[in-house]
ZAMARGU-4260 file (C-alpha; in steps of 0.2 Angstrom, whole numbers, plus 5000, padded with zeros to 4 digits):
<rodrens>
0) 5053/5135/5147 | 5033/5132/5148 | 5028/5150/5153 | 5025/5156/5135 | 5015/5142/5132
5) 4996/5151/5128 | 4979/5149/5137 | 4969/5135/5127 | 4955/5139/5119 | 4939/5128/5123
10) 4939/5122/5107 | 4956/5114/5110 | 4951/5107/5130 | 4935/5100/5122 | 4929/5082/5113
15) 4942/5075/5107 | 4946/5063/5093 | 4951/5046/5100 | 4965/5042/5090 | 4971/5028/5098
20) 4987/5020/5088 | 4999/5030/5075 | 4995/5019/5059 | 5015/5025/5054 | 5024/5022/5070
25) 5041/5018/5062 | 5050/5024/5047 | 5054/5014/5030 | 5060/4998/5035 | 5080/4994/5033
30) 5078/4976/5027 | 5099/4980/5024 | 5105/4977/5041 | 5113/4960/5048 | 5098/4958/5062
35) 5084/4961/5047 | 5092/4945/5037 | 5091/4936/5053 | 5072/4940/5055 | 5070/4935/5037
40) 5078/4919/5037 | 5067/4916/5050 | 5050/4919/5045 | 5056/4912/5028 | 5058/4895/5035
45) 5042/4895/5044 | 5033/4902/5027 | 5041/4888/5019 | 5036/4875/5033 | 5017/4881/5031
50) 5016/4882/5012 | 5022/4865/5013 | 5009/4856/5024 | 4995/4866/5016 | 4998/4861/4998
55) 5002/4842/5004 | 4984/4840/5005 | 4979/4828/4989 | 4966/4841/4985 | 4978/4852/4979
60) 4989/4838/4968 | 4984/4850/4952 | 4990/4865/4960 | 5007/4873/4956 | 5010/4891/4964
65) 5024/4904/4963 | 5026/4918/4978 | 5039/4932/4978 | 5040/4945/4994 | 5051/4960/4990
70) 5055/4978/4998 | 5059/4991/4987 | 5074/4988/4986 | 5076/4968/4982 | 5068/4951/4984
75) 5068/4946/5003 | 5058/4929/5000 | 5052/4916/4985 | 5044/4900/4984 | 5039/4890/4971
80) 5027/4876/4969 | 5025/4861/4953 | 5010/4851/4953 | 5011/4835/4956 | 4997/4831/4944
85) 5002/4838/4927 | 4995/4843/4909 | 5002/4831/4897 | 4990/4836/4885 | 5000/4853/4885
90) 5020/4854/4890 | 5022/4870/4901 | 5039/4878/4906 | 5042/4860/4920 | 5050/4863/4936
95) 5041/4882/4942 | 5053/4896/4945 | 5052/4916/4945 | 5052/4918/4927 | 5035/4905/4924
100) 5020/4914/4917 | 5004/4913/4923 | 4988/4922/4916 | 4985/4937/4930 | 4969/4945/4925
105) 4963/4956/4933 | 4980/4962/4939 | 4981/4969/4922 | 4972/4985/4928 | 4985/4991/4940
110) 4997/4992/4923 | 4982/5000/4916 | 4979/5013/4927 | 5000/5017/4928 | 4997/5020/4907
115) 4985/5031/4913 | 4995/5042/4925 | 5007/5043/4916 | 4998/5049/4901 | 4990/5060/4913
120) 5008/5066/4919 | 5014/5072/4901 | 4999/5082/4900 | 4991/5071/4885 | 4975/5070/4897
125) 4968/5073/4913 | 4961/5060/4926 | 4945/5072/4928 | 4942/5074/4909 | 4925/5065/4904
130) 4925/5051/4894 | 4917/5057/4879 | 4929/5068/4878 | 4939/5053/4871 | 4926/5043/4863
135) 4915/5057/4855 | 4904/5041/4848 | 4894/5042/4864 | 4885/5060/4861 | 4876/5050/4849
140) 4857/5045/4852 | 4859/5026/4855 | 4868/5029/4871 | 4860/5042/4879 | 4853/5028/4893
145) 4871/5034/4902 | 4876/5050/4909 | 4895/5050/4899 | 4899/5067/4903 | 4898/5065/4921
150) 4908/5047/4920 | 4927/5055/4920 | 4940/5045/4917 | 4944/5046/4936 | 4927/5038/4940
155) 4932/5022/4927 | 4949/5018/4936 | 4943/5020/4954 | 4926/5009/4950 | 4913/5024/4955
160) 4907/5025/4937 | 4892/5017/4940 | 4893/5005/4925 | 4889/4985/4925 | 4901/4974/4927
165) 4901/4966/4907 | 4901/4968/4892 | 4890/4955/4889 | 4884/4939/4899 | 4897/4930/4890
170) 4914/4938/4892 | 4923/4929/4878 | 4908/4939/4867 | 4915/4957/4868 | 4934/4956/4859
175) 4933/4970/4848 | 4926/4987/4848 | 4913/4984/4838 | 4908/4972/4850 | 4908/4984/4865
180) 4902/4999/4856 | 4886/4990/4851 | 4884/4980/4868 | 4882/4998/4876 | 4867/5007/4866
185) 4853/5007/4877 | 4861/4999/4890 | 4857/5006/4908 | 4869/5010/4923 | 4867/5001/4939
190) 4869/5018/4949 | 4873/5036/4945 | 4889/5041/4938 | 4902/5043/4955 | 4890/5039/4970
195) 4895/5021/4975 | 4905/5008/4970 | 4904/4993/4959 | 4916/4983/4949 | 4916/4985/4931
200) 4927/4978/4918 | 4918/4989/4903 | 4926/5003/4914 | 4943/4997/4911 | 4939/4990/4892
205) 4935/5011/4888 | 4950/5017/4897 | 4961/5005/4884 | 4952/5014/4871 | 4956/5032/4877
210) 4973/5024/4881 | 4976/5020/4863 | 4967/5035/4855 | 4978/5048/4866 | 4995/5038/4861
215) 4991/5035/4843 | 4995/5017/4846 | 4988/5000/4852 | 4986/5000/4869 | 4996/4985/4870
220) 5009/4993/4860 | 5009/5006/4872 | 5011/4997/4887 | 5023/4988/4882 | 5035/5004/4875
225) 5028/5016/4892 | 5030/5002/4905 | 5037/4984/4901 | 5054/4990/4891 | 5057/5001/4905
230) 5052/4991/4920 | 5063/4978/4911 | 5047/4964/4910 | 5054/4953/4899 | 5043/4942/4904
235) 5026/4953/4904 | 5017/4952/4889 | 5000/4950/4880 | 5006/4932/4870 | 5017/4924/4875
240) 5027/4915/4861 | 5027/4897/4868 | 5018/4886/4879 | 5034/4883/4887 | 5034/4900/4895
245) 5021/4897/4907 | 5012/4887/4919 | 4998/4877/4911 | 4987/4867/4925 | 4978/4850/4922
250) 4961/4860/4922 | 4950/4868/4912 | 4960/4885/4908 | 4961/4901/4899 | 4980/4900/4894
255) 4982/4907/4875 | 4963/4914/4872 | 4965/4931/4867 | 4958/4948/4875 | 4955/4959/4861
260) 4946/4975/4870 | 4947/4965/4885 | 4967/4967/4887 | 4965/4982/4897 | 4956/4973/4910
265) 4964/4957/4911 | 4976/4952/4897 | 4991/4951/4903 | 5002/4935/4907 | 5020/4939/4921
270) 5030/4929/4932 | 5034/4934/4951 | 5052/4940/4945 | 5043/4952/4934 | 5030/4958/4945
275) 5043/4960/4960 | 5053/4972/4950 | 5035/4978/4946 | 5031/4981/4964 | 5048/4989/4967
280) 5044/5003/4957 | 5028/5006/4962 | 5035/5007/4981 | 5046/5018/4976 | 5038/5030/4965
285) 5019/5028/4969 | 5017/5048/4976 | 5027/5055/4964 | 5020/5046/4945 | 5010/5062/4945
290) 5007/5077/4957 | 4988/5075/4958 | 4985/5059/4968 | 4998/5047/4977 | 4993/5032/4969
295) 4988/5022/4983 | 4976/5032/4992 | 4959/5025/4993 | 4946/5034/4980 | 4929/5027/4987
300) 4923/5015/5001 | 4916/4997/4997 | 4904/4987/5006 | 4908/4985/5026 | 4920/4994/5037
305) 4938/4989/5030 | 4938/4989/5013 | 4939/5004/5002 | 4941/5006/4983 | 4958/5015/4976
310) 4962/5014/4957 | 4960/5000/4954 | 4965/4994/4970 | 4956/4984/4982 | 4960/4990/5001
315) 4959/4982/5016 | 4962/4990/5034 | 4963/4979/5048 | 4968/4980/5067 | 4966/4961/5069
320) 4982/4956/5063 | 4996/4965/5075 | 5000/4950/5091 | 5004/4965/5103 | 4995/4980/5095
325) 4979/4987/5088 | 4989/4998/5075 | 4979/4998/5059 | 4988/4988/5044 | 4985/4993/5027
330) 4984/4984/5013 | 4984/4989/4995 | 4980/4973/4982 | 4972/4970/4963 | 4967/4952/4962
335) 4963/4943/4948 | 4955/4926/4940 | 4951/4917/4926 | 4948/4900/4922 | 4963/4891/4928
340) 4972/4905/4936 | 4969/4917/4953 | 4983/4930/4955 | 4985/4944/4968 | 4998/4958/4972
345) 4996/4964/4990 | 5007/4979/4993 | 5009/4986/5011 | 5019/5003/5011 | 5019/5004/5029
350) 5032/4991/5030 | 5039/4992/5012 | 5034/4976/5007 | 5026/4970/4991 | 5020/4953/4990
355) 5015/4942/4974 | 5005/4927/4974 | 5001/4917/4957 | 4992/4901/4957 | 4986/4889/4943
360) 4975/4877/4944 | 4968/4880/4961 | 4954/4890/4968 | 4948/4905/4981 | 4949/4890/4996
365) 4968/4888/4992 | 4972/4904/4987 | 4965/4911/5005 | 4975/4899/5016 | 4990/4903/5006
370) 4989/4923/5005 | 4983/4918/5024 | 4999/4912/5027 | 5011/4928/5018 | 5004/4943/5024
375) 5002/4937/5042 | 5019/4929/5046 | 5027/4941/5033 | 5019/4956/5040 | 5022/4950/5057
380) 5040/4949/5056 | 5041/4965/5048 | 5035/4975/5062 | 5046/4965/5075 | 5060/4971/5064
385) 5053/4987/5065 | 5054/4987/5083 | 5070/4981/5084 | 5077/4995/5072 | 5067/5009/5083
390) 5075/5001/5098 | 5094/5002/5091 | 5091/5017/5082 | 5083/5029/5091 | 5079/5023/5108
395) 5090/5030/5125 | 5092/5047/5134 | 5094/5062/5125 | 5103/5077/5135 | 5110/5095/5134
400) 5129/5093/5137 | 5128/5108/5151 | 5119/5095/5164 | 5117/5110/5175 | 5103/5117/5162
405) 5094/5098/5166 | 5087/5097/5152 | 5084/5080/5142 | 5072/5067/5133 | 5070/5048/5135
410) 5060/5037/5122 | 5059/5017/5123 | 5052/5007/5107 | 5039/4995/5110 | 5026/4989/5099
415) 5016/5005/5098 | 5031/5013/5093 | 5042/5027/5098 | 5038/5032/5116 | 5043/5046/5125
420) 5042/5044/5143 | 5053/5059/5148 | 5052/5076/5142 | 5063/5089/5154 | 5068/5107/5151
425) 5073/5116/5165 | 5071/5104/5179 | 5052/5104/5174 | 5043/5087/5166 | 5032/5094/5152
430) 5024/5076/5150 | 5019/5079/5170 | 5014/5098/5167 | 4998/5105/5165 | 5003/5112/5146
435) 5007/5093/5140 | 4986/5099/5137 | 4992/5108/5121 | 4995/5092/5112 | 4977/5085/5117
440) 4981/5074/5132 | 4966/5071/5142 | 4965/5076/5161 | 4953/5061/5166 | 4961/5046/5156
445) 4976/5037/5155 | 4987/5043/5139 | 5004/5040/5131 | 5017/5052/5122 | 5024/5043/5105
450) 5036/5049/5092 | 5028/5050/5074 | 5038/5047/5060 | 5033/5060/5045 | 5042/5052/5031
455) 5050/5073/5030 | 5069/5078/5030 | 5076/5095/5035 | 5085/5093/5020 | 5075/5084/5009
460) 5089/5083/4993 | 5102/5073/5008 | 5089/5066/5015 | 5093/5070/5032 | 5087/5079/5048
465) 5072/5068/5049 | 5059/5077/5054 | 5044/5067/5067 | 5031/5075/5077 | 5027/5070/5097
470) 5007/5066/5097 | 4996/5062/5113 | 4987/5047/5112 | 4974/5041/5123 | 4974/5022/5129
475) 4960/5012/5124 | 4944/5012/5136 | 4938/4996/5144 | 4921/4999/5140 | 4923/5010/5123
480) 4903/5020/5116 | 4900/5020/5099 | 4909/5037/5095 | 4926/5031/5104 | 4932/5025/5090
485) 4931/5043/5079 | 4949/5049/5075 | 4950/5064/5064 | 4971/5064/5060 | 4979/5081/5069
490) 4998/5080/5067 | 4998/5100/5071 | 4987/5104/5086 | 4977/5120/5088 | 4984/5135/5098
495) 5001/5129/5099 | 5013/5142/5108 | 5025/5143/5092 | 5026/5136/5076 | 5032/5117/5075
500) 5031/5117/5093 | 5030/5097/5092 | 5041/5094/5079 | 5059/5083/5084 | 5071/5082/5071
505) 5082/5066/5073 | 5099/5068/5066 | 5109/5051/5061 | 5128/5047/5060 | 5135/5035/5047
510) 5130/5020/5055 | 5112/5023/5055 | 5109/5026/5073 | 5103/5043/5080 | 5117/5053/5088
515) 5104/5070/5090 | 5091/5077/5092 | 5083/5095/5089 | 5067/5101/5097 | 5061/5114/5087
520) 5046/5119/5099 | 5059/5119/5113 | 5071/5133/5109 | 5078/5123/5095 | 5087/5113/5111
525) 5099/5100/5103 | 5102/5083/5113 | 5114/5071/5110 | 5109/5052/5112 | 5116/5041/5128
530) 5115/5022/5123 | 5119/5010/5137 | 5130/5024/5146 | 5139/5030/5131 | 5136/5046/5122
535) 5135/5044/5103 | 5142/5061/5098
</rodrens>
């Protein structure tokens, strides 16, 4: 079976990449399933228990809150808060639910950039277009202190523009174009068009312009025919009609100042029920809006070693939150605040979770402990139900029928992932042989073999034949150098004896489980699945 394999190059037997972890060990979560609902009746009492005993504390007696957790499919988890001290100065919509609405700020850009791709999509403009291009005013004289033909449209959504923060000192200062236009002549960029990051809301404030000036319609008439109508927001909107629509805290707050120019940057009042259905489609459809970008990929690193700029989103790696594993977790969120209000949507695509957190009248103190208190236990959760799915799905012995031809593969689930710790053909254990080398195992350090879900179907229009990839990893060092932690991603390894040669292609029957599997680099060998002694096709 092996003898074909090729001679490795010294290229491929040299330094290696230490990629410890698969980031994607599993495939999309099936929240669907009996032993999901269990998981998520769980961890939805010990949310609720939590939320509880953090908002009892009298320093919150102002604070009302709403959270909504939801696949990409439909709501897995809500909670709602009503402060027990109120604003009887300013009746609000009572007793808090889903359809409340809250100021979201900055949230606002997230529905800003979608305009944009979508724009972008129809072919009405182009995400590397300059903005000049747009807003021809700034050839003129009195703006020459900015470079505007290297600031692209791009650069404004994804915060590398290089442009301050404001408009002017006093935000409520800058509501009309006039305003803007005249608050930028002369006015000089902290850095150079697209060389580091900073946050800028006059970035967003010119992409409503270009928004409005490529639709022939107000931005906010725009959005509301391109995204709200569609998404089915009822209640997402620019003004709302009454006070009793929202949630109005018993502190100072901006509920019912307009935006003007500053809409695109943070106008917009929603409720968790809007924004889960928001979420929804943005899990669903983030890669193909347009063909250019998938949405949430980062565009430009921030400060530090986890976090990272995407447009507009604000991204956060970490390997800290995992209680049996160091696999990177991503997550991809736009906060906002204004007076009164602080409001975040975390999303986290590895686990097909979106999560939305809205609070009025509280703080960043409060606001930490709670999202604290969702995306660990939440996230958490999600990957022991992962686990448990790879275990009934995919986990057993896989064999040719002719046992004389000893041939077969055994994987186990645990919380790296899918493991492979038998690979036969012919009598012979490739993960034992000397040409296991191929995929990058190392000859002087422990290593293990793990299944790689590539999110890729043999037949893509069905959605079936899913097609993974078995990848070496190296185990962690005790005593790791600097460059350890280096991992340039390699799904396809160099010198490989024949096309796909680590490609598995899992084939599922009607109940979800795996009842084959195919292994392209093998001869195309196909092996049905033994769970507990019994074959499953």
């Amino acid at each position: 079976m092996f003898s074909y394999l090729l001679v490795l190059s010294s290229a491929a037997l040299g330094a290696h990449a230490a990629c410890y972890d698969a980031n994607v060990a599993h495939p999309i979560l099936d929240y669907q399933t009996p032993g999901a609902g269990a998981h998520i009746q769980t961890v939805s009492g010990t949310i609720r228990d939590a939320l509880s005993a953090t908002i009892a504390d009298k320093a919150w007696d102002a604070v009302s809150f709403s959270v909504e957790v939801t696949s990409s499919k439909d709501t897995l988890f809500s909670h709602h808060h009503t402060a027990r001290t109120r604003n009887t100065s300013r009746p609000d919509c009572g007793d808090v639910s889903g359809d409340c609405m809250y100021r979201i700020a900055s949230v606002t850009k997230s529905f800003t950039v979608l305009a944009l791709l979508r724009l972008h999509a129809r072919g009405e403009l182009h995400l590397d277009d300059s903005v000049d291009k747009y807003i021809p005013e700034f050839a003129g004289a009195e703006y020459d202190s900015i470079d505007w033909s290297e600031i692209t449209l791009r650069s404004l959504a994804s915060q590398s523009s290089g442009l301050p923060r404001e408009c002017t000192p006093k935000i409520t200062d800058c509501g009309t174009l006039e305003n803007l236009m005249n608050a930028l002549k002369g006015k000089k960029p902290l850095f150079a068009p697209n060389q580091r990051s900073s946050y800028s809301n006059i970035g967003y404030q010119l992409l409503g312009v270009v928004i409005s000036r490529v639709s022939k319609m107000s931005y906010e008439k725009f959005m509301e025919e391109s995204i709200f109508k569609p998404l089915e927001m009822t209640k997402t909107t620019f003004r709302p009609s009454s006070d009793t629509d929202g949630v109005i805290p018993a502190v100072p707050n901006f509920w019912g100042i307009e935006g003007g120019i500053q809409n695109p940057t943070g106008g917009l009042y929603s409720s968790t029920g809007d924004l889960a259905r928001y979420m929804r489609h943005i899990l669903t459809h983030h890669n193909t809006i347009t063909p250019t970008l998938n949405w949430l990929t980062p565009a430009s690193t921030a400060e530090g070693l986890n976090s990272f700029y995407g447009a507009p989103w604000e991204i956060f790696r970490t390997e800290r939150l995992l209680e049996s594993s160091r696999r990177t977790v991503e997550f991809i969120t736009k906060t906002g605040g204004l007076p009164g209000y602080v409001s975040d949507l975390i999303l986290v695509p590895q686990y097909d979770l979106g999560i939305t957190l809205l609070i009025a009248g509280g703080n960043k103190k409060i606001y930490d402990q709670i999202k604290e208190i969702l995306t660990t236990e939440m996230v958490r959760a999600a990957d022991a139900m992962a686990t448990a799915q790879l275990r009934e799905r995919y986990a057993g012995v896989y064999s040719l029928g002719d046992a004389a031809q000893n041939t077969s593969m055994t994987v186990t689930a645990d919380a790296r992932g899918l493991i492979v710790t038998g690979l036969i053909a012919a009598g012979q254990d490739f993960l034992k042989s000397k040409d296991i080398a191929v995929l990058g195992a190392p000859a002087d350090a422990p290593w293990h073999a793990q299944l790689v879900p590539t999110q890729m179907y043999e037949d893509e229009e069905k959605r079936e034949g899913e097609r993974w990839r078995l990848l070496v990893y190296p185990e962690r060092p005790e005593s790791p150098t600097v460059w350890d932690e280096f991992c340039v991603t390699d799904f396809d390894k160099a010198n490989m004896p024949v096309d796909y040669f680590n490609e598995v292609v899992f084939w599922k029957g009607a109940d979800g489980g795996v009842e084959k599997v195919a292994l392209t680099g093998f001869q195309g060998a196909e092996l049905t699945r033994t769970v507990a002694g019994q074959r499953r096709a």
